[in-house]
C-alpha positions in Angstrom: 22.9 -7.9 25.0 22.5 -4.7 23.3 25.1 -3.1 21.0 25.4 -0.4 18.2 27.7 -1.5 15.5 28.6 0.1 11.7 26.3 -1.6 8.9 25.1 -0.2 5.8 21.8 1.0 4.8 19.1 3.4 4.7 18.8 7.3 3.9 17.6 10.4 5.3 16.7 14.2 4.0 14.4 16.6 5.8 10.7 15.6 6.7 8.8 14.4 9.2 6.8 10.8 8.8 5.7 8.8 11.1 7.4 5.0 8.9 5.2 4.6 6.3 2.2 5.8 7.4 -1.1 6.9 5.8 -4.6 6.4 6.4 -5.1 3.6 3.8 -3.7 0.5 2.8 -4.5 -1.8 0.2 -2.7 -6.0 0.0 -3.0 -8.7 -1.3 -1.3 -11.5 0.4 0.6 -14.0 -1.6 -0.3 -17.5 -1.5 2.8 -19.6 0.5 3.3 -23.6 0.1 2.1 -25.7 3.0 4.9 -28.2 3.9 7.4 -29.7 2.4 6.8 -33.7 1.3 9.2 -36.6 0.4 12.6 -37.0 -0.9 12.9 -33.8 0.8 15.2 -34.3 4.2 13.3 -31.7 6.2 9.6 -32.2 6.6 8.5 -28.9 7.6 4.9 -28.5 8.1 2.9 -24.9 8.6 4.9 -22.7 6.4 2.6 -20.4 5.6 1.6 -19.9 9.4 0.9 -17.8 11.3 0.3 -14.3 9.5 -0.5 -11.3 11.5 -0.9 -7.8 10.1 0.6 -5.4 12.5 0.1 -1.5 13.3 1.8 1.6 15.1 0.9 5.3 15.5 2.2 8.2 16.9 -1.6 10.0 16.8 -2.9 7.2 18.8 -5.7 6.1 19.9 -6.5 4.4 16.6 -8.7 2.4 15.5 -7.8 0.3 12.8 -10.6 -1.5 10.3 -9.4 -4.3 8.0 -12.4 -5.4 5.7 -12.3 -6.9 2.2 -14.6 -5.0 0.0 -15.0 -7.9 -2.5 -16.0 -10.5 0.2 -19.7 -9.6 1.8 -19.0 -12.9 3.7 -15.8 -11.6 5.6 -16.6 -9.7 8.7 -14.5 -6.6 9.4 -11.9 -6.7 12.3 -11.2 -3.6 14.1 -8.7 -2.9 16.7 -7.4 -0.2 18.8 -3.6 1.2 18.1 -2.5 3.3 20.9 0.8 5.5 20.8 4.1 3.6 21.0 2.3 0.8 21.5 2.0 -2.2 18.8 -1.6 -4.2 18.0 -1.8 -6.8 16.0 -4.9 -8.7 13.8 -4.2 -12.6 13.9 -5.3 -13.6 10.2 -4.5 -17.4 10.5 -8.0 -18.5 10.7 -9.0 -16.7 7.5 -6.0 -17.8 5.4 -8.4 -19.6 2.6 -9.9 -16.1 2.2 -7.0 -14.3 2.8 -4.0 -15.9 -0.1 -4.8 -14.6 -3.6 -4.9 -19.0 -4.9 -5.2 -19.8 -7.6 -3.2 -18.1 -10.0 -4.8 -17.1 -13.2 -8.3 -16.1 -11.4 -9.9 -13.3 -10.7 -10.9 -13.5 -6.4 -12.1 -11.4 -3.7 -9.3 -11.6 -1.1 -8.1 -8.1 -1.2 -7.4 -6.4 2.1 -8.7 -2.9 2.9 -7.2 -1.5 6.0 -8.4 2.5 7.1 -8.4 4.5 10.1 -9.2 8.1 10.3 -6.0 9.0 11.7 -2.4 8.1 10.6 -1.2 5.0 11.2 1.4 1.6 9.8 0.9 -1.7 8.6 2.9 -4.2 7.8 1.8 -8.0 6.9 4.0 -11.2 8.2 4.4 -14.8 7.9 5.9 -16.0 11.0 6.5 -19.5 10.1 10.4 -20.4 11.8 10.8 -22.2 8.5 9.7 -19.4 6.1 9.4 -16.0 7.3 9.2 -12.7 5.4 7.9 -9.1 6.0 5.8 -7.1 4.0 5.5 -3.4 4.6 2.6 -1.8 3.3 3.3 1.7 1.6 -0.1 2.9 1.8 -0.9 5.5 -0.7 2.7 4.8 -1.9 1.7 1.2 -3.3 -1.1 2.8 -5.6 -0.6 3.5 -9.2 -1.1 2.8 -13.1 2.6 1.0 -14.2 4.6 -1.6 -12.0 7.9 -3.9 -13.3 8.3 -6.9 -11.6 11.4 -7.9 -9.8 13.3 -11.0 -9.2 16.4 -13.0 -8.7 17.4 -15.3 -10.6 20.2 -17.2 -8.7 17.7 -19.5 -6.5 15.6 -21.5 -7.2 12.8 -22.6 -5.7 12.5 -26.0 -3.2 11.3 -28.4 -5.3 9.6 -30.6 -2.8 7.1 -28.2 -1.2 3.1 -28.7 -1.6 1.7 -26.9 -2.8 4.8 -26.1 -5.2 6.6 -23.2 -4.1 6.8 -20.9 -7.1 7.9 -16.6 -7.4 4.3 -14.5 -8.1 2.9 -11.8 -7.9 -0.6 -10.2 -7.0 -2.6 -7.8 -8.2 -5.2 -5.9 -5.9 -7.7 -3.5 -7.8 -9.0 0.0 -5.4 -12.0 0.9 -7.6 -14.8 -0.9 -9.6 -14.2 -1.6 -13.6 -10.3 -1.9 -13.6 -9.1 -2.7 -17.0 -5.3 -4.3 -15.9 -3.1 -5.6 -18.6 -0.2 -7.9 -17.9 3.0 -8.7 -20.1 4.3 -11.4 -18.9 8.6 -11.5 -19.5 8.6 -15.6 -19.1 5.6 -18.2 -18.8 2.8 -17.3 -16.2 0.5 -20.1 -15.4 -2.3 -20.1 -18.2 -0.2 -17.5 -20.7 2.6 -17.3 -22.5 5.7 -15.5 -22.2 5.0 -12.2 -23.8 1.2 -12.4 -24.4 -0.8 -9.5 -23.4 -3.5 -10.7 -20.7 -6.5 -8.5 -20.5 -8.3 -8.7 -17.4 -10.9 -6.3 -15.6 -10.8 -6.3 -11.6 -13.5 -4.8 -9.2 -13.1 -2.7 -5.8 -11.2 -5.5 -3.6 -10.7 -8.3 -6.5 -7.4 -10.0 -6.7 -5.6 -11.6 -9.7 -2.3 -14.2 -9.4 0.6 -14.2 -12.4 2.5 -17.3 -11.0 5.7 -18.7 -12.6 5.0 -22.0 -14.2 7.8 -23.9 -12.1 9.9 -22.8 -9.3 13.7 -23.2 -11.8 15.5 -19.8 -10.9 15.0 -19.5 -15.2 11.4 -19.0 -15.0 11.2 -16.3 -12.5 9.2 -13.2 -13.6 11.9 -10.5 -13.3 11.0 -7.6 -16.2 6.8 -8.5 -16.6 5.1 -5.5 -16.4 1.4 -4.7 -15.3 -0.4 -1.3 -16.6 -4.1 -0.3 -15.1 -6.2 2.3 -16.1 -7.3 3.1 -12.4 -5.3 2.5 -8.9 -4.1 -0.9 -8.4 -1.2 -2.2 -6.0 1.1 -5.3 -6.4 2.7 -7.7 -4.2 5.8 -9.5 -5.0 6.2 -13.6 -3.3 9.9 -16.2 -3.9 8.4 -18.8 -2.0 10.8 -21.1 -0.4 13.8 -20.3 -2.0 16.4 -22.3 -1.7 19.9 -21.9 -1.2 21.9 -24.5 -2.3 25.7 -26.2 -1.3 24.5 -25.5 2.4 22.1 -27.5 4.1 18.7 -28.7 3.8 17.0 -26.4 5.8 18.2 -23.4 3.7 14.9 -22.5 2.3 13.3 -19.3 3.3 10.5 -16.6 1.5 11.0 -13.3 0.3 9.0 -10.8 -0.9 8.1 -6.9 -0.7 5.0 -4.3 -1.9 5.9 -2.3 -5.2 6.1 1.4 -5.5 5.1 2.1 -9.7 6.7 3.7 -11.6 5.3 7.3 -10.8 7.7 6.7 -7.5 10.9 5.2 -9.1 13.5 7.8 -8.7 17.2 8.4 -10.6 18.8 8.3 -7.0 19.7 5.7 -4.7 21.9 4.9 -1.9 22.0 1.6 -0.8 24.5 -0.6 1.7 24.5 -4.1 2.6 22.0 -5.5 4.9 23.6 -8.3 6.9 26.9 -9.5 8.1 28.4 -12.6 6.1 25.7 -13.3 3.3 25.6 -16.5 0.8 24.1 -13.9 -2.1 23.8 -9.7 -1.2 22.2 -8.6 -4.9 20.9 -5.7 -6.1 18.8 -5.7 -9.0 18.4 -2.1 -11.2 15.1 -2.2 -13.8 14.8 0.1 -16.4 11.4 1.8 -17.3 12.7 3.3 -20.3 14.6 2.4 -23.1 18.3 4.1 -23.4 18.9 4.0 -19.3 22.0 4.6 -18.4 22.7 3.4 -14.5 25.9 4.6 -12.7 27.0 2.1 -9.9 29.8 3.4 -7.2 30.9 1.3 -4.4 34.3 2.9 -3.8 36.4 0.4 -5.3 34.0 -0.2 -8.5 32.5 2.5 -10.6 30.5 1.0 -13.1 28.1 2.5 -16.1 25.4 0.1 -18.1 22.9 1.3 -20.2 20.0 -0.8 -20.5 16.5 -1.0 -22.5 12.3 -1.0 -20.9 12.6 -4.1 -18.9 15.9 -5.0 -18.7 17.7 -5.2 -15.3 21.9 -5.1 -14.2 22.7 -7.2 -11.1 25.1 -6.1 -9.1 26.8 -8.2 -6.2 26.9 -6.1 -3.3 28.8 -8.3 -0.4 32.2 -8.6 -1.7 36.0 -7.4 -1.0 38.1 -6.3 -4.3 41.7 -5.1 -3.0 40.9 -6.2 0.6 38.2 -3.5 0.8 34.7 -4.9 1.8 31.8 -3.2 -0.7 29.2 -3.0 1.2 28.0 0.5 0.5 26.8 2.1 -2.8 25.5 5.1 -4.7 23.4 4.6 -7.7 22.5 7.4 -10.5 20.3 7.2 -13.3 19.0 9.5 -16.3 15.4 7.8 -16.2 13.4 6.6 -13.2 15.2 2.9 -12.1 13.0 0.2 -10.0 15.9 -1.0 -7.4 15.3 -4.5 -5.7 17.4 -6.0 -3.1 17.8 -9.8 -2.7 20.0 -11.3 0.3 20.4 -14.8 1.8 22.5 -14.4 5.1 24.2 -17.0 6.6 23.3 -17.7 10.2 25.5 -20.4 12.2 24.3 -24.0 13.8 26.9 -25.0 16.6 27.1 -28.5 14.8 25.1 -28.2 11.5 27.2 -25.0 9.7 25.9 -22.6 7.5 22.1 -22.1 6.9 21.6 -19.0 4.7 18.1 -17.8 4.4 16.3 -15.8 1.5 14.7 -12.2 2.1 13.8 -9.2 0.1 12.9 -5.3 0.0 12.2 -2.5 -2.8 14.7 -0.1 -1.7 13.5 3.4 -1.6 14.7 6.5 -3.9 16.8 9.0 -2.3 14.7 12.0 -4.3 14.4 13.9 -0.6 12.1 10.5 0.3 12.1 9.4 4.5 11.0 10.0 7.5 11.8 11.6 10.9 9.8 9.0 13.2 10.2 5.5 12.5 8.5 2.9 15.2 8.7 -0.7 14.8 7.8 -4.0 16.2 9.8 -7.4 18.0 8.0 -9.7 16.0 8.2 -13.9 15.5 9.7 -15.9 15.0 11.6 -15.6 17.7 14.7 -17.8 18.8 17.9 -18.4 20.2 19.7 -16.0 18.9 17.9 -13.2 17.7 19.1 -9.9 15.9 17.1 -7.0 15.4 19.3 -5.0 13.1 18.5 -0.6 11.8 19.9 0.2 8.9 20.1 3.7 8.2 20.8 6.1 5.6 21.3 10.0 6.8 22.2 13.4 6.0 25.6 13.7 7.3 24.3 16.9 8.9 21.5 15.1 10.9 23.7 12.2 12.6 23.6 14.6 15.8 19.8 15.1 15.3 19.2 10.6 16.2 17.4 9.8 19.5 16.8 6.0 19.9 14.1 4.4 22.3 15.7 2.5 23.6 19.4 3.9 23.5 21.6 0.7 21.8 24.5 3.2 22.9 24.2 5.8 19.9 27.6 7.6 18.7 27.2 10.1 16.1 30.5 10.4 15.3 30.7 6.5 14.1 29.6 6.1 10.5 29.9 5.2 6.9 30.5 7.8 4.0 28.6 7.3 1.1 30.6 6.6 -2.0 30.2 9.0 -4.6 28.1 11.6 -2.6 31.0 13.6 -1.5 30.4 13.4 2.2 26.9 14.5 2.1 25.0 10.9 3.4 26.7 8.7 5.1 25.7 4.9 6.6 25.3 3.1 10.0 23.8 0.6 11.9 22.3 -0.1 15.6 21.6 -3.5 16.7 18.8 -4.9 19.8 19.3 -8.1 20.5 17.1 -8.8 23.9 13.9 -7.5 23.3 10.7 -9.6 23.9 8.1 -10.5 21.3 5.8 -7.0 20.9 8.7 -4.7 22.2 8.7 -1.2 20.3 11.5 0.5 19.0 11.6 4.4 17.9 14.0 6.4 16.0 13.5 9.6 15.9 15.7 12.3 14.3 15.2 16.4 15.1 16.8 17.4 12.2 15.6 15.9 9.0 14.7 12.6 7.4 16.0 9.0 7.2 15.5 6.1 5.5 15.2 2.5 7.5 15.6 -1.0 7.1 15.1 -3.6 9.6 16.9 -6.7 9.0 15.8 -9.1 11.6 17.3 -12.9 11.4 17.8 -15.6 13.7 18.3 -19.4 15.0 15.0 -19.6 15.2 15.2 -23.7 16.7 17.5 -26.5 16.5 17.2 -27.0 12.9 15.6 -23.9 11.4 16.2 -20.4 10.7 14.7 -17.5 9.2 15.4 -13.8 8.1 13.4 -10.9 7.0 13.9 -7.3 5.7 12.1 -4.3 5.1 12.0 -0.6 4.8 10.3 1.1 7.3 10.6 4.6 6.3 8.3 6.7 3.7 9.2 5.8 0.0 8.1 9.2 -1.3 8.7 13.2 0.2 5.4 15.0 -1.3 2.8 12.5 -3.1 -0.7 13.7 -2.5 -1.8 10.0 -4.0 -2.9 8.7 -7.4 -6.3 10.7 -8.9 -9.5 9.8 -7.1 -13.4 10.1 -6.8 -15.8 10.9 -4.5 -19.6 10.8 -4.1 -21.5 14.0 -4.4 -21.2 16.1 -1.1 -18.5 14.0 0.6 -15.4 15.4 1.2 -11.8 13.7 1.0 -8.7 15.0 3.1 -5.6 15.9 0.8 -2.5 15.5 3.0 1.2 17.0 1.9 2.5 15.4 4.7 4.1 16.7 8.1 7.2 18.9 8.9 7.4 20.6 5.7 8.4 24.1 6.0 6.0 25.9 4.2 2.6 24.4 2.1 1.0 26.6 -0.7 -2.1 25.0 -2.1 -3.6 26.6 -5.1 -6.9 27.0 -3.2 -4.8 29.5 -0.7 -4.3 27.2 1.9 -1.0 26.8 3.9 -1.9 23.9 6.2 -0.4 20.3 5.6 -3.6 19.0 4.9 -7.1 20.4 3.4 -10.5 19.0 3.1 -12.2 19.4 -0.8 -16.0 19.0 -1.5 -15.6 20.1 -5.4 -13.9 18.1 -8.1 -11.2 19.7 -10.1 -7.2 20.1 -10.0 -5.3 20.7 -6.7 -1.8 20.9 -6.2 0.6 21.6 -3.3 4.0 23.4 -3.6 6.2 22.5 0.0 9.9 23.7 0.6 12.3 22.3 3.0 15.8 22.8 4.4 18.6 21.5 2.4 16.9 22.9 -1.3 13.6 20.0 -1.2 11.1 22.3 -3.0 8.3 19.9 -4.0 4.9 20.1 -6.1 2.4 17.4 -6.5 -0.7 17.5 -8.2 -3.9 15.8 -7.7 -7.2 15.6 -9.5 -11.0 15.0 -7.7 -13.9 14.1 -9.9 -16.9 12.8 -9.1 -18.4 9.2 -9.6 -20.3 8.6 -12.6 -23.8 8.0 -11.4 -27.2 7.9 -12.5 -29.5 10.5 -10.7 -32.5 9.8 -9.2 -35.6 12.2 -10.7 -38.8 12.9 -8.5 -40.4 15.6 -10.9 -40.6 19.0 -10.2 -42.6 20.0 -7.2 -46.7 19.3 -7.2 -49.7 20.9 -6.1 -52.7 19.1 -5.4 -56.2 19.5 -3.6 -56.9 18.7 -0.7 -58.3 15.4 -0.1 -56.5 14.3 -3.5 -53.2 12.0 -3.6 -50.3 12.3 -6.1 -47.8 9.3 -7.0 -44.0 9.4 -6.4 -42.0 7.5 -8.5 -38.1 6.9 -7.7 -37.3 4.8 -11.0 -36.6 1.0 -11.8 -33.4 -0.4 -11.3 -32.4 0.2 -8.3 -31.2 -2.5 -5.2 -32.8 -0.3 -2.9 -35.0 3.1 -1.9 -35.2 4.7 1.3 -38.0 7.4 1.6 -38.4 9.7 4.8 -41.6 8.0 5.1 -40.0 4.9 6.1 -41.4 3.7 3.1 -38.8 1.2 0.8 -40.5 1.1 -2.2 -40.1 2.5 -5.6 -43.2 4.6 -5.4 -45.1 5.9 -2.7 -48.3 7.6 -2.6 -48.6 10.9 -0.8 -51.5 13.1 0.5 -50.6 15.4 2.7 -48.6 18.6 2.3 -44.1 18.4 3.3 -41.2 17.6 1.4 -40.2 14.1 0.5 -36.7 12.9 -0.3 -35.9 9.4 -1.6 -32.2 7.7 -1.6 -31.9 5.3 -3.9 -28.3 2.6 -4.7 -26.0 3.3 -7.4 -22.8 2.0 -8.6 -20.7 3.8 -6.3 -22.9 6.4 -4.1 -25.8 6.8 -2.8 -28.0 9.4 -4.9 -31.2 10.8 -3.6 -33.8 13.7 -5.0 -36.4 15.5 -3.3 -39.8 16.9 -4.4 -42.0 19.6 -2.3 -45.8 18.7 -2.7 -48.1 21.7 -1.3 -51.9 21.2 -1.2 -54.7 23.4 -2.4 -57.8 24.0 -0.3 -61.3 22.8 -2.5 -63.1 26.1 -2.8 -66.7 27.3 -1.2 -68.4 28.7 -3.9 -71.0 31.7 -3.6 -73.1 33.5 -5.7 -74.0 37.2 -5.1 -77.7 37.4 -4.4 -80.0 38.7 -7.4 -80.7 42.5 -7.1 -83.6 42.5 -9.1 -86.5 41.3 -11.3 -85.8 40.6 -14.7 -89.0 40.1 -17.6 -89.3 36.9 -19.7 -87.1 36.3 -22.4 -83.9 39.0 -20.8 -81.3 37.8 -19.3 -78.4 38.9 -16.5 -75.5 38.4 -14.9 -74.5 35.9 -12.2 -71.1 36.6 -10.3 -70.0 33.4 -8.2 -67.2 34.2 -5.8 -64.6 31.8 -3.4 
């Protein structure tokens, strides 16, 4: 059975994106209990199996790489994405190198994941018991400030081993990574409050886990500053919902965005049908933030201080009006999390709500105009495959769904408080096998979507998942970054923008630089989203390599090349790996030598001299005893 029904969710504005895609993704995947163990009534075993990472494209085919840069021992996987068409990288087997465990250590389980083309990931555990989506933001993950988000209504089950705590995870992108964590509560090892210093390599990992899994010691308001790139996970490990029945425990968890990505506008709608709990949580990065909350019925104003949050209870009817669909405004840049436990139905055993969680993206002209996602497990009796949408009122006629779940773009939501401009609606699949794709496309501007995806997954277990599948930012060329000396790196303003300026006189979407320095992008759009971003390229701090200048020598002589101490390895045209070499004939000879971060090489020309035949003119004539004359010698 297929239908399209009314739900809120999800937003739109002009742009073109294929979901979140990009051509790198960084993760590190949160550690997830076992089993749970007596007293408890349910004795689930394998909840934090299997996990797959999974990819689409629309510029396929792709080929994918997932390596971990901190792990020599961890062979890379590729695979091959083709258009429309899902793959998948089965990580089960690796899950000891995979999970950032233990907390308070620094590891080398980060996940790098690159293509040379444009592609999506998202990572899953697809236990029936505990399931959760995470969808990797790409270039949108990376940055220098992150708040942590929670609920705090849950706690978590307190019979799973290994105990089933909230966390989060921090994955460094470059080498000497200075990361400083402030801890809101008690992490394992620190103090609520302390300031923990740590410094993270390319591909290192570090865990902040909650001392216990009481709903009171979740880590809602810690923050995490870096000096370079880093992205964060966010885990709630078998949360459990209680006054139901004792298979109501379920994971949730998400990717931040930092804080260079938190906007001041949000529209946001429910995400299920009946729920136990339908939260949103609103952080504040700045003291003095004044958040504006209209749902139709309520309009509600809070000002808060750094760190704080305001929870707002989504799911509920005041006046006999259900509020399921809201409009948020800010004067400084809000971090908006949304926590929801639906209830699914047992024919005999009654309600069994089930935790899940996404970051829900600004509105700040953020989305995408191609969104492809996958069936994936669990997979049970009854499952729902749910888009949630958000749209330009203006674009609802511009929606092409593959497959159709019997579109009508005259059935919708308004948004409260934006005048009629976005409205809400929803189109649920029900039938679709495991590995089944599903498009939405729109012709005339951008969207944001969530897919909520929950089910009876067996007899006595359910599960549900969320998560946005749409791009969190418009125009966001990336956080600053370095390259080697002559490499090149690919600056991309993204597609379907009207018009690109680039301050080198470009007016592509994307550009290729070779020099360090300052670039920056100006794009306009239909419907007034004129956007700048800038970008700066430096190189690598290295140490050069020095051969000399170039030589000269005799013939028949030899002269010594010296490529310096220190170094893991040298490479000489000759073959030669050496530090020095000794050469005899005349060329040019070029070493390449290891360094921190590039490869740095130097070359020298030797030229030879030929030895000289010397003459001497012959004597002209007879000179007396005791005089003298000249002898010329000539070569």
């Amino acid at each position: 059975m297929k239908h399209l029904y009314l739900f809120g969710l999800l937003l739109s504005l002009p742009f073109f994106g294929f979901s979140q895609s990009d051509y790198e993704f960084w993760f590190a995947a949160p550690p997830v209990t076992h089993q749970f163990i007596p007293p408890s009534p349910v004795l689930y075993q394998n909840l934090n199996t299997p996990i797959r990472i999974y990819f689409t494209t629309a510029d396929g085919p792709v080929t994918v790489r997932v390596d971990q840069p901190a792990n020599p021992s961890f062979t890379p996987i590729s695979v091959v994405v083709n258009n429309n068409f899902p793959s998948s990288i089965n990580l089960t087997n690796f899950i000891d190198q995979v999970e950032t465990k233990p907390a308070n250590s620094i590891l080398n389980t980060g996940l790098h994941i690159t293509s040379d083309k444009e592609f999506t990931a998202y990572y899953e555990v697809e236990s029936p018991h505990n399931a959760e989506t995470w969808s990797l933001l790409g270039r949108n993950a990376l940055g220098y400030e992150f708040i942590v988000p929670s609920q705090h209504h849950f706690s978590n089950y307190q019979y799973a081993d290994p105990p089933a705590v909230n966390s989060f995870e921090i994955l460094s992108t470059e080498d000497s990574t200075q990361v400083q964590i402030v801890p809101r509560v008690p992490i394992i090892g620190h103090l609520a409050n302390d300031t923990i210093h740590i410094m993270l390599n390319r591909g290192q990992t570090w865990n902040g886990s909650a001392v216990s899994g009481d709903s009171t010691k979740h880590l809602a308001g810690s923050f995490v500053f870096s000096n370079k790139p880093i992205a964060i996970t966010i885990s709630d490990d078998a949360v459990y919902i209680p006054g139901t029945i004792d298979n109501s425990e379920d994971i949730a968890g998400g990717q931040l965005i930092p804080r260079q990505l938190a906007g001041t506008e949000y529209a946001f709608g429910s995400a299920t049908g009946v729920s136990q709990r339908d939260d949103i949580y609103i952080y504040a990065f700045e003291d003095g933030t004044t958040i504006t909350f209209n749902d139709s019925v309520r309009i509600l104003s809070r000002t808060i201080n750094r760190g704080d949050s305001i929870n707002i209870n989504m799911f509920r009817v005041i006046n006999g009006v259900l509020t399921s669909l809201c409009y948020i405004q800010s004067n400084n840049p809000i971090l908006v999390y949304h926590f929801v436990s639906p209830n699914n139905v047992y024919p005999f055993l009654g309600r069994s709500p089930q935790a899940t969680s996404a970051i829900v993206p600004p509105l700040n002209c953020a989305g995408s105009r191609r969104v492809v996602y996958t069936v994936t497990p669990p997979r049970g009796k009854y499952p729902s495959f749910q888009d949630m949408i958000i749209v330009k009122k203006s674009y609802m006629s511009g929606f092409i769904f593959t497959p159709d779940p019997g579109f009508d773009s005259t059935n919708y939501y308004a948004v409260p408080g934006t005048f009629g401009t976005l409205v809400s609606f929803g189109a649920a699949y029900g039938d679709f096998p495991l590995g089944f794709n599903i498009a939405v496309t729109n012709s005339k501007g951008r969207f944001q979507l969530c897919l909520s995806s929950d089910c009876q997954a067996t007899d006595t277990a359910d599960y549900a998942k969320i998560a946005y599948f749409s791009d969190f930012s418009a125009l966001y060329l990336g956080t600053d970054r370095s390259i080697c000396p002559g490499d090149s790196t690919l600056l991309d303003a993204g597609y379907g923008h009207d018009t690109y300026i680039w301050n080198t006189g470009d007016t592509t979407q994307t550009i290729w630089v070779t020099q360090p320095g300052t670039y920056w992008v100006h794009t306009t759009e239909e419907g007034g989203c004129n956007l700048s971003d800038t970008i700066n390229i430096s190189y690598y701090f290295f140490t050069p390599v020095n051969l000399g200048p170039d030589r000269q020598i005799c013939t028949g002589d030899s002269i010594l090349l010296n490529a310096g101490t220190g170094r893991s390895w040298y490479d000489w045209n000759t073959g030669d790996s050496t530090q020095t070499i000794w050469v005899k004939t005349p060329g040019t000879y070029w070493v390449k030598v290891s360094d921190v971060h590039c490869p740095v090489s130097d070359t020298v020309i030797v030229t030879t001299t030929p030895v000289p035949s010397v003459t001497n003119n012959p004597l002209s004539k007879s000179i007396c005893s005791g005089d003298s004359t000249d002898i010329v010698l000539t070569s």
